[in-house]
N, C-alpha and C positions, 0 to 999 in steps of 0.2 A: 798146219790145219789139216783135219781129215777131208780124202779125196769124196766123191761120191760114192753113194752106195751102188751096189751093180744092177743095173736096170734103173736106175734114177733117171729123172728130166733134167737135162741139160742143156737150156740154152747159150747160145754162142754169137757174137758178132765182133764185128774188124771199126775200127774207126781210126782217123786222122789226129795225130799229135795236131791242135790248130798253135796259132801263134799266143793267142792269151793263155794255152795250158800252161807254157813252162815261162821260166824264169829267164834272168839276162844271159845265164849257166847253161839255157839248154837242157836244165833239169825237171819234169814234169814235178808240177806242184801237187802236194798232200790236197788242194782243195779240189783242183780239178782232176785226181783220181777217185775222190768223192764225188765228187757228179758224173765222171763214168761209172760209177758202182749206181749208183740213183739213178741213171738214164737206162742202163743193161736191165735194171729189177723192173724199170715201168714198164721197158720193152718185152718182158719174158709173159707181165703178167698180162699184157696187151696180146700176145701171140697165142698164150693159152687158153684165150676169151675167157677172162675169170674177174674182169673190171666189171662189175654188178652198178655200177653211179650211184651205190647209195654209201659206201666206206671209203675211206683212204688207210694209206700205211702211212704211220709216223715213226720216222727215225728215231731209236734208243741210245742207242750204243753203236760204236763203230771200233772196228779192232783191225786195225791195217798193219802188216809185216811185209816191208820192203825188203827183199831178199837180196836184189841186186839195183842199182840205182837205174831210173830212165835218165840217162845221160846222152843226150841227141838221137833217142828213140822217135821216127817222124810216123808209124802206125802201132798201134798193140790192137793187140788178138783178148777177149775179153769170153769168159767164160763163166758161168752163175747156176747155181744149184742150191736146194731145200739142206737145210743144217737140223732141221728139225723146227717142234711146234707146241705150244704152250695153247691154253684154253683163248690165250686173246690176243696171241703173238707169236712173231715165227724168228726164225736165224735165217739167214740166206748167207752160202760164201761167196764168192767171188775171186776169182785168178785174174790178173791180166799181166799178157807179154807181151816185152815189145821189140820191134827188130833189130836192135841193138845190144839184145842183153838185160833189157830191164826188164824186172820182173817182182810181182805183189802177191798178197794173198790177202783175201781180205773176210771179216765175219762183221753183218750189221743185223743187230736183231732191230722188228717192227714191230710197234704194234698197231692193231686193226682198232680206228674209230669209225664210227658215225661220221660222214660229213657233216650233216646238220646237227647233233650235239656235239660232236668233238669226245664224247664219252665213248670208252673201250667198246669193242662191239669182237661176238666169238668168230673166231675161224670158223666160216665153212668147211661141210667133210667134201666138198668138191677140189677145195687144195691140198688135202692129203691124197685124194683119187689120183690128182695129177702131178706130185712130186714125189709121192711117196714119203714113210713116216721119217724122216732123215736116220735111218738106221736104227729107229728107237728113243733115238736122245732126247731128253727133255730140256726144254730153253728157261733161261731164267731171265726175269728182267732186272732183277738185282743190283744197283748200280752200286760198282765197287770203290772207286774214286772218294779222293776224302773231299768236301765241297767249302774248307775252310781255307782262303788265301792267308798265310803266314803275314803276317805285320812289315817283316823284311821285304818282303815280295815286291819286283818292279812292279811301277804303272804307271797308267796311262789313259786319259781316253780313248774310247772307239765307237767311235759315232756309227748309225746304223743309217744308211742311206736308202733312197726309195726303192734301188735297183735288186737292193736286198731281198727285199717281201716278194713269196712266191705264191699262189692262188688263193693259199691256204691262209694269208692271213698276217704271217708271220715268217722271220726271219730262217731264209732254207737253210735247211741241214749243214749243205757242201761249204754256207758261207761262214760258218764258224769256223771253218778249217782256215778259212782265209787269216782268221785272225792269228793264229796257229801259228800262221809262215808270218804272220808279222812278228812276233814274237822269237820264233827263230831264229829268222836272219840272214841274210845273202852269204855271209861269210860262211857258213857250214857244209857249203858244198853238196854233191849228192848224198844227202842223207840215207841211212839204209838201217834199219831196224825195225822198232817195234812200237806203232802208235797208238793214243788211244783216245777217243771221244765219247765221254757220256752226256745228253741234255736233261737237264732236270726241271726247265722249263720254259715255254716260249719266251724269242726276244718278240720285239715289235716296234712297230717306226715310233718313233719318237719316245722310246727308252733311253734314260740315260747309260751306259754303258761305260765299264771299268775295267780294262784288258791288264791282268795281273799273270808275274809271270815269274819263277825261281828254278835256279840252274842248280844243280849237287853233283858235280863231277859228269855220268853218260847221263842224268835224269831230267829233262825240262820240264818242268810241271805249269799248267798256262790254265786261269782261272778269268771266265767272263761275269763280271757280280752287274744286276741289277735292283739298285735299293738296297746293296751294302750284304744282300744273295746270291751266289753260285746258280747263272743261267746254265751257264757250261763248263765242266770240267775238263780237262784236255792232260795225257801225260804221253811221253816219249823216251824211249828209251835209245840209244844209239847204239850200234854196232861194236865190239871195242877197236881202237883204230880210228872211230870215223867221229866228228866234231860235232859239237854244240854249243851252239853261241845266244844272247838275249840282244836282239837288236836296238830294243826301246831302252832307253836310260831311265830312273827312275826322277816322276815327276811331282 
């Protein structure tokens, strides 16, 4: 992924591997480097004084490449920058390292609603002032993922619990990734490639929920359907060398 433009805003902070990030492995989980990428972005937009309380960002897309695995990484160094900006959504990337060698990159595009209708709302020219245009690029919201689970495809259910629902309403971001690493699997060790998450529509408490899931050799492809619909698409690509396993048996 491309670095920042020269003269770009770059926010930075350090945080703690805590004991719920990682796995029994020692391995930081896919969900909780999504919520360091979703904690770094609240935080930048909190220090740039640009939280106005009348919009929120909603998570699109998430595009994570694990370069080297966190494998008993106990801080990472976290770093986040403008990717660029579409009329009602922006890219932000994100790096983070950790002291062991692990190391990510990451691209989430958002886009900007209303709090009160939940309806797209334009970027401000105050967040181009202070990121600058990400080098020019324009962002797409285009969600590329196909949103059909194959008939073969494992599953299972995945019940959404209260713990789930964040301010907003509705099932966060970071915990769809949760289901991700159910889907995975303890067996596949540090993972390290190339992952991916599109939402194509909120979950919510008391959805029924359908965790579908198909392996093809390096490719895990992991489908959340409510009402028989693609909530969330998820695909993963592996490393070559490095494993991929379906935990859930099919039910």
């Amino acid at each position: 992924m491309l670095p920042p433009a020269d003269g770009a805003r770059v926010f930075r902070s350090r945080r703690r591997v805590r004991l719920s990030d990682a796995d029994a492995a020692g391995r930081l989980r896919l969900d909780a480097a999504a919520r360091y990428i979703q904690d770094v972005a609240t935080d930048d937009v909190a220090d740039a004084r640009l939280d106005d309380g009348d919009n929120v960002w909603i998570v699109r897309r998430t595009e994570i490449e694990v370069r080297a695995p966190f494998q008993g990484d106990q801080f990472v160094e976290l770093a986040t920058w403008s990717g660029g900006f579409g009329p009602r959504w922006a890219a932000r990337r994100t790096r983070i390292d950790g002291d062991r060698a692990g190391r990510l990159e990451a691209e989430t595009t958002w886009v900007l609603v209303n709090g009160r209708t939940m309806r797209p709302a334009l970027v401000p020219e105050t967040y181009r002032h202070v990121y600058g245009d990400g080098a020019g690029r324009r962002v797409s919201v285009k969600l590329q993922l196909a949103p059909d689970a194959p008939a073969g495809a494992s599953r299972a259910p995945w019940p959404v619990r209260a713990s789930d629902v964040d301010i907003l309403g509705h099932v966060n971001n970071a915990v769809y990734w949760q289901a991700v690493e159910e889907a995975l699997g303890a067996e596949t060790g540090g993972f390290a490639g190339r992952a991916v998450l599109e939402h194509r529509r909120p979950v919510d408490r008391g959805d029924q929920v359908e965790l579908c899931a198909e392996l093809t050799g390096r490719e895990l492809r992991v489908w959340l359907l409510t009402d028989g619909a693609a909530a969330a698409v998820a695909e993963l690509v592996s490393d070559p060398g490095a494993s991929l396993g379906i935990a859930r048996p099919v039910v």
